[in-house]
Backbone bond lengths (Angstrom), bond angles and torsions (degrees), N, CA, C in turn:
res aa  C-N    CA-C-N  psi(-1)  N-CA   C-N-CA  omega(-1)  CA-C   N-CA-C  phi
1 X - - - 1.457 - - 1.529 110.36 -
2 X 1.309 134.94 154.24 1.364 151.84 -176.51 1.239 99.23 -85.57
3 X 1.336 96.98 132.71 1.528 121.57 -168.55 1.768 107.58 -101.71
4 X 1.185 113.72 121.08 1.343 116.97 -167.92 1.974 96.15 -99.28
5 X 1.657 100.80 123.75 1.572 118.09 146.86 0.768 138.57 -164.69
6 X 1.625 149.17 -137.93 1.337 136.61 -137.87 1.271 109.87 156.69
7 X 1.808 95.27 135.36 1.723 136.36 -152.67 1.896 90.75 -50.08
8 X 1.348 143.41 136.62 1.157 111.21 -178.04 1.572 127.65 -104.93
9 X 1.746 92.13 13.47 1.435 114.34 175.16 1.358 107.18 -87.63
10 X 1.684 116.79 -11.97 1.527 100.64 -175.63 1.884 104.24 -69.37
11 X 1.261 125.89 -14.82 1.126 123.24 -162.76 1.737 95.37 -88.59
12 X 1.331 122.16 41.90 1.530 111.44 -155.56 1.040 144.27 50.16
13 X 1.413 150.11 154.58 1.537 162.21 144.05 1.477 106.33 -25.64
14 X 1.234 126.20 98.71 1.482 150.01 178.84 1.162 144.54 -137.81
15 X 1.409 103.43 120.17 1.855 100.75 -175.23 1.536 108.29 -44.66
16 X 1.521 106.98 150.08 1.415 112.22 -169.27 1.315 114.53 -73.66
17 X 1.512 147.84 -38.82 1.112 110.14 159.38 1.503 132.22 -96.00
18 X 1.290 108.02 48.15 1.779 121.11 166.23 1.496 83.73 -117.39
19 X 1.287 153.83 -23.31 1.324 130.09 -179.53 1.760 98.95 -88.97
20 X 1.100 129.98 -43.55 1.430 131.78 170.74 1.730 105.19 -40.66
21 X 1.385 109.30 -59.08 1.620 115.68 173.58 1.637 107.75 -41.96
22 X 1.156 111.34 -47.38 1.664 128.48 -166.28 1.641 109.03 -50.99
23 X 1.485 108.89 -49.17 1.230 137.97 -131.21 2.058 77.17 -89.77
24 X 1.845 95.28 -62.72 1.535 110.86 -167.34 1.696 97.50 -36.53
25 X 1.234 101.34 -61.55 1.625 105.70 -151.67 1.843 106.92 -73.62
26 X 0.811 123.07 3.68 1.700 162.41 159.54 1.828 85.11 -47.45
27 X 1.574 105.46 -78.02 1.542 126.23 -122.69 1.448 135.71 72.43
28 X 2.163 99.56 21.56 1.698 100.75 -173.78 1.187 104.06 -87.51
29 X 1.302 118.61 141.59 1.597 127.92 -171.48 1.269 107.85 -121.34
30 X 1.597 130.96 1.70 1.641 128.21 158.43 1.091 114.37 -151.70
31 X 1.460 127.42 136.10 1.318 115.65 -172.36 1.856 101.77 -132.98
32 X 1.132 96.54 -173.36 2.075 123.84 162.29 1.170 68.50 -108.82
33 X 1.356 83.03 124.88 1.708 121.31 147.93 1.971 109.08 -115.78
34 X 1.018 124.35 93.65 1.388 120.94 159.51 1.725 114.13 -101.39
35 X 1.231 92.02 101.42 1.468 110.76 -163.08 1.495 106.68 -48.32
36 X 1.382 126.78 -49.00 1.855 103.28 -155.81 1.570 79.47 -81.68
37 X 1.351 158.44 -29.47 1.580 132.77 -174.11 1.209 120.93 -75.51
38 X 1.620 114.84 -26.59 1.204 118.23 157.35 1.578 154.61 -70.66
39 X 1.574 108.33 -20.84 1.242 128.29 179.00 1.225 119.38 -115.43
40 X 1.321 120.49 105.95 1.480 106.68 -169.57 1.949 106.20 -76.78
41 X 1.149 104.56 -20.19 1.698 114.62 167.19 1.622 115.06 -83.10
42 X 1.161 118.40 52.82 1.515 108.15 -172.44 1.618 75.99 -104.21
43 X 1.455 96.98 139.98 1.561 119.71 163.02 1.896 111.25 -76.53
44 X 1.243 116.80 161.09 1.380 115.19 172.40 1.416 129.27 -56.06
45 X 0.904 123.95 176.91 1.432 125.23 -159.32 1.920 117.35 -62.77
46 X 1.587 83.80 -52.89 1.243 90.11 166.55 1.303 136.97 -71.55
47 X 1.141 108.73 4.17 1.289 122.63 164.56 2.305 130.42 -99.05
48 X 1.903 76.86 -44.78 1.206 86.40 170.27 1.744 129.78 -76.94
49 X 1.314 120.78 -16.47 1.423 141.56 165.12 1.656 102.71 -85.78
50 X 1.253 128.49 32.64 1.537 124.43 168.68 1.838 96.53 -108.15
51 X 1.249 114.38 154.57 1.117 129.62 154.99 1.609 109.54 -40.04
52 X 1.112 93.83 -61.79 2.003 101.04 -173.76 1.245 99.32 -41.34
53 X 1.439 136.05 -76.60 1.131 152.71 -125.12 1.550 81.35 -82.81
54 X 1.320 127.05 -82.38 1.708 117.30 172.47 1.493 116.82 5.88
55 X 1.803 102.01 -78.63 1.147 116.24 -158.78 1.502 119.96 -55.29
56 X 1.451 74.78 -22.70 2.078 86.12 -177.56 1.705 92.21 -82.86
57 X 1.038 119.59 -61.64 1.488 83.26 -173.89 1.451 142.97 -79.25
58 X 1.879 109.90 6.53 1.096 125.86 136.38 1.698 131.90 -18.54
59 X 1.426 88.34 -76.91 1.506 115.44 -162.96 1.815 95.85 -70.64
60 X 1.303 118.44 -46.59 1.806 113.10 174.72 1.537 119.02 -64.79
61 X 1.528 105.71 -21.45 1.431 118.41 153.06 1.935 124.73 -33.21
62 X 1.645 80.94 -84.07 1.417 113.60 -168.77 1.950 93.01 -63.87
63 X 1.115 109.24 -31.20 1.670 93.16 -160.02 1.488 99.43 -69.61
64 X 1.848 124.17 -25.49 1.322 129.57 147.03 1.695 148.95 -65.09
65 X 1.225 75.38 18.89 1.876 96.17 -177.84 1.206 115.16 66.79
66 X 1.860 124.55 12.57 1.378 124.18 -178.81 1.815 119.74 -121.11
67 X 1.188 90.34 124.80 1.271 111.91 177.21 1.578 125.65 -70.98
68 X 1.456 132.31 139.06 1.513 129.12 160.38 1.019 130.13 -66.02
69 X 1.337 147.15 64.76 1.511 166.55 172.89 1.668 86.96 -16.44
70 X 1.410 108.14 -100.88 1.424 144.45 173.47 1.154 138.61 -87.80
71 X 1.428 118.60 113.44 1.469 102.73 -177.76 1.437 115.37 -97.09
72 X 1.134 127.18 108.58 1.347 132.78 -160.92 2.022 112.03 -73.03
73 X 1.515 118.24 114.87 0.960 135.56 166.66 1.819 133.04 -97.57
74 X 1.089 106.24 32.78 1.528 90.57 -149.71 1.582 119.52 -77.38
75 X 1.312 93.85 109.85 1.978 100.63 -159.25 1.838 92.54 -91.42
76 X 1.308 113.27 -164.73 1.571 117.74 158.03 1.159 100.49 -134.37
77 X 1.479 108.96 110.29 1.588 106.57 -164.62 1.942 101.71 -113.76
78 X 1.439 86.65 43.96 2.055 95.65 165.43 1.348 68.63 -139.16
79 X 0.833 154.73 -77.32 1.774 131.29 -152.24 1.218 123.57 28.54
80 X 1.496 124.63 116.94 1.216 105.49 -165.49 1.677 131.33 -103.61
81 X 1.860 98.43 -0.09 1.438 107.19 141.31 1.353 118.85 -75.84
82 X 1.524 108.80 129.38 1.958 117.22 -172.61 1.117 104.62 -70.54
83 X 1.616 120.94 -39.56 1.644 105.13 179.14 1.395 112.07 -78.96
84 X 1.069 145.84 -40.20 1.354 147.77 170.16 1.626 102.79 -38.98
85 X 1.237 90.37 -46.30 2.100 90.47 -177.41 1.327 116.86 -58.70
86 X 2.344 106.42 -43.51 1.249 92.55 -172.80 1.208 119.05 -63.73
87 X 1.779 113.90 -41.74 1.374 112.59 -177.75 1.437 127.26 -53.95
88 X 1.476 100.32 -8.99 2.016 94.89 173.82 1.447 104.29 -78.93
89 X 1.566 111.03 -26.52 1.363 115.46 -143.87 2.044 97.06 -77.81
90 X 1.177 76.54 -38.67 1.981 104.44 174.67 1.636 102.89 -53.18
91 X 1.416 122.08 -62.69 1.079 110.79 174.75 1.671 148.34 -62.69
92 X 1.453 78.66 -32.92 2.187 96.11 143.34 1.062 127.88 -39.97
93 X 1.877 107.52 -59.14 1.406 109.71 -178.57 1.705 124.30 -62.63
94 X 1.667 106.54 -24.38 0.919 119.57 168.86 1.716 134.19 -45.17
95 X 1.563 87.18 -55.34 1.072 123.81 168.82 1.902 125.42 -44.14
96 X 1.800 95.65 -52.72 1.343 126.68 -174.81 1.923 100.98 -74.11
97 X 1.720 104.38 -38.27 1.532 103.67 176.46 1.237 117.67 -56.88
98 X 1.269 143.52 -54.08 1.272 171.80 166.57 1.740 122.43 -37.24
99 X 1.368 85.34 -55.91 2.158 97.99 -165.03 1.635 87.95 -42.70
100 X 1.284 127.18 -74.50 1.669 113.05 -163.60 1.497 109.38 -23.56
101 X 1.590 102.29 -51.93 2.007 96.56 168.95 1.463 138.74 -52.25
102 X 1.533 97.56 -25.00 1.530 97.96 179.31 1.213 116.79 -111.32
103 X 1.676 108.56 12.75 1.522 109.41 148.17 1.921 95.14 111.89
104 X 1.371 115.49 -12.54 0.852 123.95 -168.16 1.526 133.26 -92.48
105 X 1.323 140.76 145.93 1.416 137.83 -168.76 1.836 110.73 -102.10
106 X 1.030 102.86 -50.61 1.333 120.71 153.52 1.475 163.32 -60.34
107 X 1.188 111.57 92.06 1.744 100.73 -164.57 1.910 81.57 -120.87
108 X 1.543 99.70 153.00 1.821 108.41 -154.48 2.014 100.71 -150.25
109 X 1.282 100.41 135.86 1.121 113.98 179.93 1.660 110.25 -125.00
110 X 1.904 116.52 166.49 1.450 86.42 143.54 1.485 108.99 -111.73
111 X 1.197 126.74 -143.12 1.831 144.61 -174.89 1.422 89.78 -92.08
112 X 1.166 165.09 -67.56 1.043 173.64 -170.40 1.936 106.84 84.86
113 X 1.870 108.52 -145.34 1.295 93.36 -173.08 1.737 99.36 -146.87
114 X 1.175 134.32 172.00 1.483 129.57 177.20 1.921 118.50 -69.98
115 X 1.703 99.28 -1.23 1.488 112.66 157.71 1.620 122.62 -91.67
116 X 1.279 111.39 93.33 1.240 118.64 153.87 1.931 111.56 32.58
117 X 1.443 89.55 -66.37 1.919 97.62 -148.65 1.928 82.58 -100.18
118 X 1.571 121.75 15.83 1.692 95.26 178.93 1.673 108.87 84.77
119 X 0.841 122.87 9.80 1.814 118.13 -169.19 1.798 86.50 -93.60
120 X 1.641 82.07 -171.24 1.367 99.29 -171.98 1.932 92.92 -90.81
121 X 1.083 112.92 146.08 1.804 165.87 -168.85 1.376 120.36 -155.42
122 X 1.271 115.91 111.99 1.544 125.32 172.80 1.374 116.29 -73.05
123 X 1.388 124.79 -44.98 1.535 132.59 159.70 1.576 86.18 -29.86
124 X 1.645 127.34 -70.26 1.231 109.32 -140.84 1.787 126.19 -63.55
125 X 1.380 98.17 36.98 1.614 113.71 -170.40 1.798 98.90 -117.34
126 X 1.069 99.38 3.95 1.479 93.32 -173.30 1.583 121.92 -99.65
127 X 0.954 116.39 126.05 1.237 147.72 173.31 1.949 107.10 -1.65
128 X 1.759 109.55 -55.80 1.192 122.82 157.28 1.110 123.23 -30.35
129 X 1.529 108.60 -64.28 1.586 116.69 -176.92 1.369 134.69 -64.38
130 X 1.564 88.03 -11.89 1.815 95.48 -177.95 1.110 96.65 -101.20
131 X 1.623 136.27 -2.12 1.221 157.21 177.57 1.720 96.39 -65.76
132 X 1.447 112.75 -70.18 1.162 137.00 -144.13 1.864 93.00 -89.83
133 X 1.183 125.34 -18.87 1.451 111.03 160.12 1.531 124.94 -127.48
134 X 1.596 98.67 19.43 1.847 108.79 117.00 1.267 121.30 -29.53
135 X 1.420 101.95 -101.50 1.533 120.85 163.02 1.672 130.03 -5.78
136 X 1.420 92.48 -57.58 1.486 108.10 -155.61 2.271 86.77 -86.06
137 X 1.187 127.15 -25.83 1.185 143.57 -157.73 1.936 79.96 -92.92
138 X 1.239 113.83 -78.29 1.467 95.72 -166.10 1.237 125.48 -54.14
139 X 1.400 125.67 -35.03 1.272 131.32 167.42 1.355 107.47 -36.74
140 X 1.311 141.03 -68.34 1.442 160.20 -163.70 1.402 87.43 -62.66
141 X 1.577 135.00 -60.60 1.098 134.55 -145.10 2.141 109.06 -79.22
142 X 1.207 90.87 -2.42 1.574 113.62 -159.50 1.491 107.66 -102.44
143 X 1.362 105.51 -43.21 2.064 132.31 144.43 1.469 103.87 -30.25
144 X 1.234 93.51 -58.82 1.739 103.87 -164.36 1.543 117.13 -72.65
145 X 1.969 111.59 -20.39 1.043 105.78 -157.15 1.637 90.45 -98.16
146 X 1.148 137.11 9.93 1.750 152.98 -178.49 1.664 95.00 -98.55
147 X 1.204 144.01 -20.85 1.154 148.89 148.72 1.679 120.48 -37.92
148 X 1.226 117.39 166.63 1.578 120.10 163.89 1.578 106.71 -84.90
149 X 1.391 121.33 -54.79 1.610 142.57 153.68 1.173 133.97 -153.58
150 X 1.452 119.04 82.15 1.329 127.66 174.68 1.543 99.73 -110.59
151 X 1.175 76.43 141.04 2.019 88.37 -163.40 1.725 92.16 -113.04
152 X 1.689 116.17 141.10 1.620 115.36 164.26 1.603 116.15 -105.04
153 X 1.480 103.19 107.40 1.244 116.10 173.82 1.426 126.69 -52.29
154 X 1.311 118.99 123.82 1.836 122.03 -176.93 1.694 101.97 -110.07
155 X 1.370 111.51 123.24 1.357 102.14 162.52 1.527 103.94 -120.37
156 X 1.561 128.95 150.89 0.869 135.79 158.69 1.540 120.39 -81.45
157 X 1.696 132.46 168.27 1.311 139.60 -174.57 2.114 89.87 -138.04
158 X 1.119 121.52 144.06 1.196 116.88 150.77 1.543 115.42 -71.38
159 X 1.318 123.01 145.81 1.315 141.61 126.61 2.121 107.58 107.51
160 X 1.718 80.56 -32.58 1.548 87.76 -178.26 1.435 129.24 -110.14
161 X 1.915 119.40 -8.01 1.203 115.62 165.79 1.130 119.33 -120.16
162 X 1.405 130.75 -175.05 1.475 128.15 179.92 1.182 145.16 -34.14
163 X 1.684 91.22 -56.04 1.591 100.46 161.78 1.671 103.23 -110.63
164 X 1.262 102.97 126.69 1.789 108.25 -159.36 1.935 86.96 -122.75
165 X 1.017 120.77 -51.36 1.754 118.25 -168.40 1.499 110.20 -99.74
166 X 1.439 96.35 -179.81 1.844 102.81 -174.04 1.517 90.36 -90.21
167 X 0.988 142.08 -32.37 1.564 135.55 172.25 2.189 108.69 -50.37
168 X 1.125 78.00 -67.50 1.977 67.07 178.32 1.688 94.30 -75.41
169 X 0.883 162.82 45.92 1.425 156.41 141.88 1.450 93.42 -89.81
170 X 1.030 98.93 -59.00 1.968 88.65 -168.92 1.542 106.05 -86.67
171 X 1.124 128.16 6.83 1.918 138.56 163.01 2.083 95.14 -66.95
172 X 1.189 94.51 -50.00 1.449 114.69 -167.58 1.453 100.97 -28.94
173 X 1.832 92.02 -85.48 1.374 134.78 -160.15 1.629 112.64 -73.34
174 X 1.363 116.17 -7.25 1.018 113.96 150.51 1.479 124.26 -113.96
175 X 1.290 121.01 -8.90 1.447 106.45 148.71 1.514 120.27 -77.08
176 X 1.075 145.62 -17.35 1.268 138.29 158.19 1.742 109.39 -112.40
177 X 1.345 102.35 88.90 1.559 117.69 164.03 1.456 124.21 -82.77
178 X 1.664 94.39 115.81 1.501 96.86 -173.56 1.405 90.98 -160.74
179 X 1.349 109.13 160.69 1.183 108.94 -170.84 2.091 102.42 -100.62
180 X 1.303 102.09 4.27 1.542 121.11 173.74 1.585 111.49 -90.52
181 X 1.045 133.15 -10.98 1.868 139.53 155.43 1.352 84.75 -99.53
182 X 1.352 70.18 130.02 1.768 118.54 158.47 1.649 118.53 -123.70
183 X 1.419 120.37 176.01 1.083 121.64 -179.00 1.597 99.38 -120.16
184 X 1.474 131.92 138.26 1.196 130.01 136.26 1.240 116.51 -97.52
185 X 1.910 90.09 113.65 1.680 104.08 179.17 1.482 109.10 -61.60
186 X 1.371 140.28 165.33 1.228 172.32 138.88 1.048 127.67 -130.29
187 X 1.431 139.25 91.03 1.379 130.62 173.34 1.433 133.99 -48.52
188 X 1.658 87.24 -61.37 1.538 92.58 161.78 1.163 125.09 -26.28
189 X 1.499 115.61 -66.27 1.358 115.86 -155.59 1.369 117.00 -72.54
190 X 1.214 104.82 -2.17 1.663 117.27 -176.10 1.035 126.34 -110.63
191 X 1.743 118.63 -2.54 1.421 142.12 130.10 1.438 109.62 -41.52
192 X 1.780 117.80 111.94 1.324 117.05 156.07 1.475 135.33 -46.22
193 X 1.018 117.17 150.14 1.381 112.36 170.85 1.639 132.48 -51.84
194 X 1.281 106.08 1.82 1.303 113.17 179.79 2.017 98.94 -134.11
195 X 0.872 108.17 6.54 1.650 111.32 158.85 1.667 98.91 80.15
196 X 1.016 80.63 148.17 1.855 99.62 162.90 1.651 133.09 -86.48
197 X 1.340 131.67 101.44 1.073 133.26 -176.12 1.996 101.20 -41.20
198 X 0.913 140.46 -59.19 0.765 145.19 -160.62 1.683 136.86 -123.75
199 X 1.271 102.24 70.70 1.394 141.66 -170.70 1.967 107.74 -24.23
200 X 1.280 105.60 -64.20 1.089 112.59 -178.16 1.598 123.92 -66.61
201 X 1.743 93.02 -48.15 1.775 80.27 177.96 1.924 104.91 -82.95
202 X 1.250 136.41 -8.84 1.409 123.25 130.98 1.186 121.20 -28.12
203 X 1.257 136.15 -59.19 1.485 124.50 177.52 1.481 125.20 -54.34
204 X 1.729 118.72 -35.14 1.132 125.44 -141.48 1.571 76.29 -94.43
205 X 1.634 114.75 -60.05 1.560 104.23 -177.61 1.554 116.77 -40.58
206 X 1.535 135.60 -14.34 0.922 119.09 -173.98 1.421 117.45 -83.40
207 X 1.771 110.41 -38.37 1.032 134.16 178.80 1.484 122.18 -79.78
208 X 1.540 108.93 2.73 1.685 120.83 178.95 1.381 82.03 -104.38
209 X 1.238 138.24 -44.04 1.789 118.11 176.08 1.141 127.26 -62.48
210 X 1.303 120.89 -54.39 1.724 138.55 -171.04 1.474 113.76 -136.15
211 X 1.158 107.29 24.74 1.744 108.75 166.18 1.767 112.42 -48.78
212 X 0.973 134.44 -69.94 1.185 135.19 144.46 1.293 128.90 45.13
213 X 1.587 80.12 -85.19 1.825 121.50 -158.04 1.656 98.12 -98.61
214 X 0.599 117.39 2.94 1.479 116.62 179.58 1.449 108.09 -83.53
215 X 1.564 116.66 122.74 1.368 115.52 -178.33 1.752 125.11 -129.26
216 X 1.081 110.08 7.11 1.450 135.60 173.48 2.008 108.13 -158.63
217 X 1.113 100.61 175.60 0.977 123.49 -160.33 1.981 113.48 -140.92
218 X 1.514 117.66 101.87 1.497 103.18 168.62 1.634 102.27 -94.73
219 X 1.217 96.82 159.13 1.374 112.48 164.77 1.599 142.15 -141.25
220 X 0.990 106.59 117.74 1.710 104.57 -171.59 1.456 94.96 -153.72
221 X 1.401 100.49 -159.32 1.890 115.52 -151.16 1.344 92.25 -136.86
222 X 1.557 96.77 160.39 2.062 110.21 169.31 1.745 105.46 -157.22
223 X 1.279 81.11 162.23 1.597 94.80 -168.50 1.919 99.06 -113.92
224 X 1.103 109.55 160.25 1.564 105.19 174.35 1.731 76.69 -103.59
225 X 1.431 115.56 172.69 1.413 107.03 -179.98 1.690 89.68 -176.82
226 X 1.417 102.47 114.52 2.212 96.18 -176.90 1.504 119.00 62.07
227 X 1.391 108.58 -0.64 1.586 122.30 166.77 1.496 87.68 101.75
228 X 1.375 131.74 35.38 1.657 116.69 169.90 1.507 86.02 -134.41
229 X 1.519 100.59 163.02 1.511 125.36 177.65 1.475 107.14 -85.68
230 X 1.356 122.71 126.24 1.558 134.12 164.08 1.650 88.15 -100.57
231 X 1.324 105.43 126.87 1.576 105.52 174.67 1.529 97.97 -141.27
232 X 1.130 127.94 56.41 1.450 111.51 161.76 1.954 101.17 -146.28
233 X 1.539 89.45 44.93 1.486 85.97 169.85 1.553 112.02 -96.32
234 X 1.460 114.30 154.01 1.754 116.01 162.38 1.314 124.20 -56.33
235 X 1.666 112.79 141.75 1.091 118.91 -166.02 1.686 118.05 -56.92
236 X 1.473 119.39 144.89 1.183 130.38 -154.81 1.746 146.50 32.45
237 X 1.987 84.30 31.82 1.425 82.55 156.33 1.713 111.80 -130.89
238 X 1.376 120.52 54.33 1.418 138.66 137.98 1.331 117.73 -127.20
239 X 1.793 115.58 -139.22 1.280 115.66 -116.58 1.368 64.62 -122.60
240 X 1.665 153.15 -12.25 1.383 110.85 167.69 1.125 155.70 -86.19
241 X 1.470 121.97 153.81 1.326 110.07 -153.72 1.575 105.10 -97.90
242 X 1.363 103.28 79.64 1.477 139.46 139.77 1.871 105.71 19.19
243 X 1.694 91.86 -102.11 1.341 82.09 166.84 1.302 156.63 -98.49
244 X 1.340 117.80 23.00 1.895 113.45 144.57 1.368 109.35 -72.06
245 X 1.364 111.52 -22.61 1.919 98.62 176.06 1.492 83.04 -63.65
246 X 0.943 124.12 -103.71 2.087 136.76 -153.03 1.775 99.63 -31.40
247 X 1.215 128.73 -12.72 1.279 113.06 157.95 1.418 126.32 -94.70
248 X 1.056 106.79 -8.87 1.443 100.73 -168.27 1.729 84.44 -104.72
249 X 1.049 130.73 -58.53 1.296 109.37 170.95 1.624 134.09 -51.52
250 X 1.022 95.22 -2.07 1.889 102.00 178.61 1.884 90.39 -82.95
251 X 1.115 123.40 -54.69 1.333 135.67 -156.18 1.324 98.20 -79.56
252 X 1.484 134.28 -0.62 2.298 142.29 170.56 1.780 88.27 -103.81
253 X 1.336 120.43 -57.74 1.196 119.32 -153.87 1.784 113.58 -158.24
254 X 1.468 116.84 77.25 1.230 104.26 175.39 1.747 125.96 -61.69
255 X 0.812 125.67 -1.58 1.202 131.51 166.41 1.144 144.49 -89.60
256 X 1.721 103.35 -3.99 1.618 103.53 168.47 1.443 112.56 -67.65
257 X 1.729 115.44 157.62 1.043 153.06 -162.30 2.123 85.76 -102.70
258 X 1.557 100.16 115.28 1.832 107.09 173.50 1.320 113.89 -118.50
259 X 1.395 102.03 99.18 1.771 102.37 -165.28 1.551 100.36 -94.44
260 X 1.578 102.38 119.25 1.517 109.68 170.66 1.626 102.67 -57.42
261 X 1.805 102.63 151.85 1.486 120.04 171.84 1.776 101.48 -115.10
262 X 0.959 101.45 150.14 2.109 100.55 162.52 1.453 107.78 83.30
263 X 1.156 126.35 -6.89 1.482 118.98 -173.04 1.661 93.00 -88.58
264 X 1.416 113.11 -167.79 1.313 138.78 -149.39 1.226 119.20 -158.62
265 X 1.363 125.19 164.90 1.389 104.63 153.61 1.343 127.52 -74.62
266 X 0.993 135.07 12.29 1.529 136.38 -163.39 1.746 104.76 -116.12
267 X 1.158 115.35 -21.68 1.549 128.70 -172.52 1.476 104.10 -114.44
268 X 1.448 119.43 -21.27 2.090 100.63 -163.44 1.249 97.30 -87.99
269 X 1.593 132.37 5.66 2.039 96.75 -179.22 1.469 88.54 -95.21
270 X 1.406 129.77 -3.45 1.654 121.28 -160.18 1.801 87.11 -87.44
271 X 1.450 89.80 -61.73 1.640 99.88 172.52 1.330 124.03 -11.57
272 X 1.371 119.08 -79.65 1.152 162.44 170.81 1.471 104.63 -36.39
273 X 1.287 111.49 -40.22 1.994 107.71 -164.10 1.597 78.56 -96.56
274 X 1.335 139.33 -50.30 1.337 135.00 -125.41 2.135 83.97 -89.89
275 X 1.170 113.23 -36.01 1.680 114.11 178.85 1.456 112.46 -82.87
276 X 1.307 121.70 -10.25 1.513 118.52 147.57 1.577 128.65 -46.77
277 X 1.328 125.56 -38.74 1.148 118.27 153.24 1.721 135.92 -50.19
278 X 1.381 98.90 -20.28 1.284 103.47 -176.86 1.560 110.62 -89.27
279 X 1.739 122.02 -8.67 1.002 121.30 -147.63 1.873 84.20 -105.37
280 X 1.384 108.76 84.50 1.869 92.96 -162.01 1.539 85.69 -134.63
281 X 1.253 142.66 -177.70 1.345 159.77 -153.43 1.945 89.98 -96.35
282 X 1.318 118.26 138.06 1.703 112.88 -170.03 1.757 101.69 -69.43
283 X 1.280 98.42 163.41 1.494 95.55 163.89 1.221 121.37 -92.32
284 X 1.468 127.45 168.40 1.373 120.01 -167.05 1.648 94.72 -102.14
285 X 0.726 144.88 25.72 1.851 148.41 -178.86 1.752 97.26 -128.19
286 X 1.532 120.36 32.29 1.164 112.45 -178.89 1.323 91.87 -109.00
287 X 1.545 127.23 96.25 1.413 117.70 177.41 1.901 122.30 -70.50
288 X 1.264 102.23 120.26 1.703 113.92 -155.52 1.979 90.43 -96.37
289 X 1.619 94.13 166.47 1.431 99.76 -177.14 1.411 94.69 -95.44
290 X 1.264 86.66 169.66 1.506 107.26 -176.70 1.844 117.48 -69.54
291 X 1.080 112.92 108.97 1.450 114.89 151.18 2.427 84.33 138.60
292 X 1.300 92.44 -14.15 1.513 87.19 178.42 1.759 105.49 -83.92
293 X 1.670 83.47 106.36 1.613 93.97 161.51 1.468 112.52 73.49
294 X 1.170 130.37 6.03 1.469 142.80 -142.60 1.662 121.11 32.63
295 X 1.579 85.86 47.51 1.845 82.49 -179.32 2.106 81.85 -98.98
296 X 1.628 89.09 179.80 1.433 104.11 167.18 1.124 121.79 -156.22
């Protein structure tokens, strides 16, 4: 069954065990943790990239019934200052040293863009750039493979970073084969800016490419709005259709971990009860693509 949680910065910047408290009285049991947005007590680097420091926030975790889904990294690893890149790239590895300590399998980025801050760049469609976080992706992925299992999370964005479609998603993941890349699905974000007529077999094409590789799950909502995509609304108050995603993904992988994005404290217990319905055994009239599972 699909595991329902949530970004753990949406609940604000919080000392760690008042955000652990946060989480309890929630009932969230896995989250993204991206530590400097989340903790307003995070110690320095050298402190916070130690085993120790992990374990401690492991153990204040677990003593709250909540688990580390994801450890959220999100560097820009095409950046197109090299030292700026290495030092993101450095802090990944950091990141990647550690997760076994904080309980975690996952540390997750996205592709970003040849702008600094991730925006949209037209260069960033070029051939080079997907070149250049190759590179910057195996390195990380090579970190990971000196691990027992730390896996490096890829998420895509439509329109504005590197890897923007389900076509270079699966260019990705099969030019760097490893069983250490993973995919963090997002639908949304892989909805064009002008939307998809057709929601469902969108999903299935995604999951007939890189069903697989998919190892978490974000989730949120979008609006078409003047013929452009608003995509950073909370889950189930737009236009996606919710549940054929959660069935058709129950029937690739019931066990991913679906961490809501955009909620609050004021919206996730409604959230939370109202996407329980979706979390139900798949239906068998969910026609699947070809090569998933040998359905068709």
């Amino acid at each position: 069954m699909l595991k329902l949680g949530f970004r753990a910065h949406d609940l604000g910047k919080q000392p760690l065990e008042q955000l652990a408290d946060s989480l309890e009285r929630h009932g969230i049991a896995s989250i993204q943790l991206a530590l400097a947005k989340a903790l307003s007590d995070l110690p320095p680097d050298e402190i916070a990239f130690t085993p120790d420091y992990a374990r401690t926030v492991r153990r204040t975790l677990d003593t709250h019934g909540v688990r580390i889904a994801v450890l959220g990294c999100y560097i820009n690893p095409v950046h197109p200052d090299e030292a700026l890149r290495e030092k993101a790239l450095r802090r990944f590895e950091d990141h990647i040293r550690v997760a076994d300590d904080f309980g975690c399998a996952i540390v997750a980025t996205e592709t970003g863009s040849l702008n600094p801050d991730c925006s949209y760049n037209p260069a960033t469609a070029r051939p080079r750039t997907f070149d250049t976080l190759c590179s910057s992706l195996e390195r990380l992925v090579n970190a990971a493979e000196q691990t027992d299992h730390v896996v490096v999370g890829v998420e895509a964005v439509a329109t504005q970073h590197t890897v923007d479609t389900i076509d270079k998603m699966a260019t990705l993941v099969k030019r760097l084969d490893s069983p250490h890349l993973g995919i963090v699905y997002d639908p949304v974000n892989l909805i064009p800016e002008r939307g998809v007529p057709d929601q469902a077999a969108f999903f299935r094409e995604a999951l007939d490419a890189f069903g697989r590789k998919i190892i978490a799950v974000h989730l949120k909502d979008f609006k078409i709005v003047n013929g452009k995509k608003v995509g950073n609304l909370p889950a189930l108050s737009g236009d996606l259709d919710t549940g054929t995603l959660f069935r058709l993904l129950q029937l690739t992988n019931p066990d991913l971990d679906v961490l809501l994005e955009n909620c609050n404290s004021g919206t996730i217990d409604a959230t939370l009860a109202a996407l329980q319905r979706y979390v139900v055994s798949p239906r068998n009239d969910i026609l699947m693509p070809k090569g998933i599972n040998g359905h068709y």
